[in-house]
N, C-alpha and C positions, 0 to 999 in steps of 0.2 A: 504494500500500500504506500501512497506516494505522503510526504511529509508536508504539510500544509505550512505555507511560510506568513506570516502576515507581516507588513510590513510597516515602519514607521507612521504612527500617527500625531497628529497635531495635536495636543491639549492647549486648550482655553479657545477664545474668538479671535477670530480673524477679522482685521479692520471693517467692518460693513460702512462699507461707505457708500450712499447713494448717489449717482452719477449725473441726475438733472440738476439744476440750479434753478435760482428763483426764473433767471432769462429762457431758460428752455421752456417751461412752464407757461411764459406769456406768450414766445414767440409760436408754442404749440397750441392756445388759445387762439393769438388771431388766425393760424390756419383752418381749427375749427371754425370760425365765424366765418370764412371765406367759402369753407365746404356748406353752412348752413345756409346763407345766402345763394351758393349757386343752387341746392336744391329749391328754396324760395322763388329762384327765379324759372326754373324747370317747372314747376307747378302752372296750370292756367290753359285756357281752355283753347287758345288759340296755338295751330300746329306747326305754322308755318312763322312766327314773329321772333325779330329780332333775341327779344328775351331768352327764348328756349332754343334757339339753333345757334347762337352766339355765342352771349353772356354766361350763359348756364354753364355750358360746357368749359368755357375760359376760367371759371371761379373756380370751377370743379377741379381742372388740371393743378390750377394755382395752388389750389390747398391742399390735395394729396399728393402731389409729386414736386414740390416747389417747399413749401412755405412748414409743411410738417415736418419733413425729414430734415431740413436746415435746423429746426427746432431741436430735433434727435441727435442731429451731429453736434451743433454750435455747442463752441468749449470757450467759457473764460480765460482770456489770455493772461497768464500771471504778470504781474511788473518783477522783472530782472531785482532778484538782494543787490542794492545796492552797499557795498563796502560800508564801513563806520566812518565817520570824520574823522583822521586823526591832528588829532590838538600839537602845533608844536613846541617840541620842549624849551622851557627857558635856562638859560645856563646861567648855572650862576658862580 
């Protein structure tokens, strides 16, 4: 019979960091209101108008392939540590 090996485990938590920020969150908002709007303008009884052959579809692009997934990618850009002032010495 073969010898079962199990291998190193991690004890305690691992950093759970979540990966949106407050800016994902907004920018993933207005995509939704972009996709809620193109459906709004999809709606309506006329088949042939501007609204539903156009706009609709433009909103609709915008917001699931445009405007949400920039939401999903965009990363806060850190500002570079900058060094400490150093103070010069006085001689004395």
């Amino acid at each position: 019979m073969a010898k079962v090996v199990r291998g190193k485990q991690k004890r305690g938590r691992v950093d759970d960091v979540f990966p949106f920020e407050r800016e994902n969150f907004i920018i993933m908002g207005i995509g939704l209101l972009f996709i809620l709007a193109g459906y709004i303008a999809l709606s309506g009884n006329v088949v042939e108008g501007f609204r539903q052959l156009t706009l609709a579809p433009l909103l609709l692009v915008l917001g699931y392939c445009v405007i949400v997934p920039i939401g999903i990618i965009y990363k806060k850009k850190s500002k570079p540590a900058s060094p400490a002032p150093q103070v010069p010495q006085q001689q004395s």
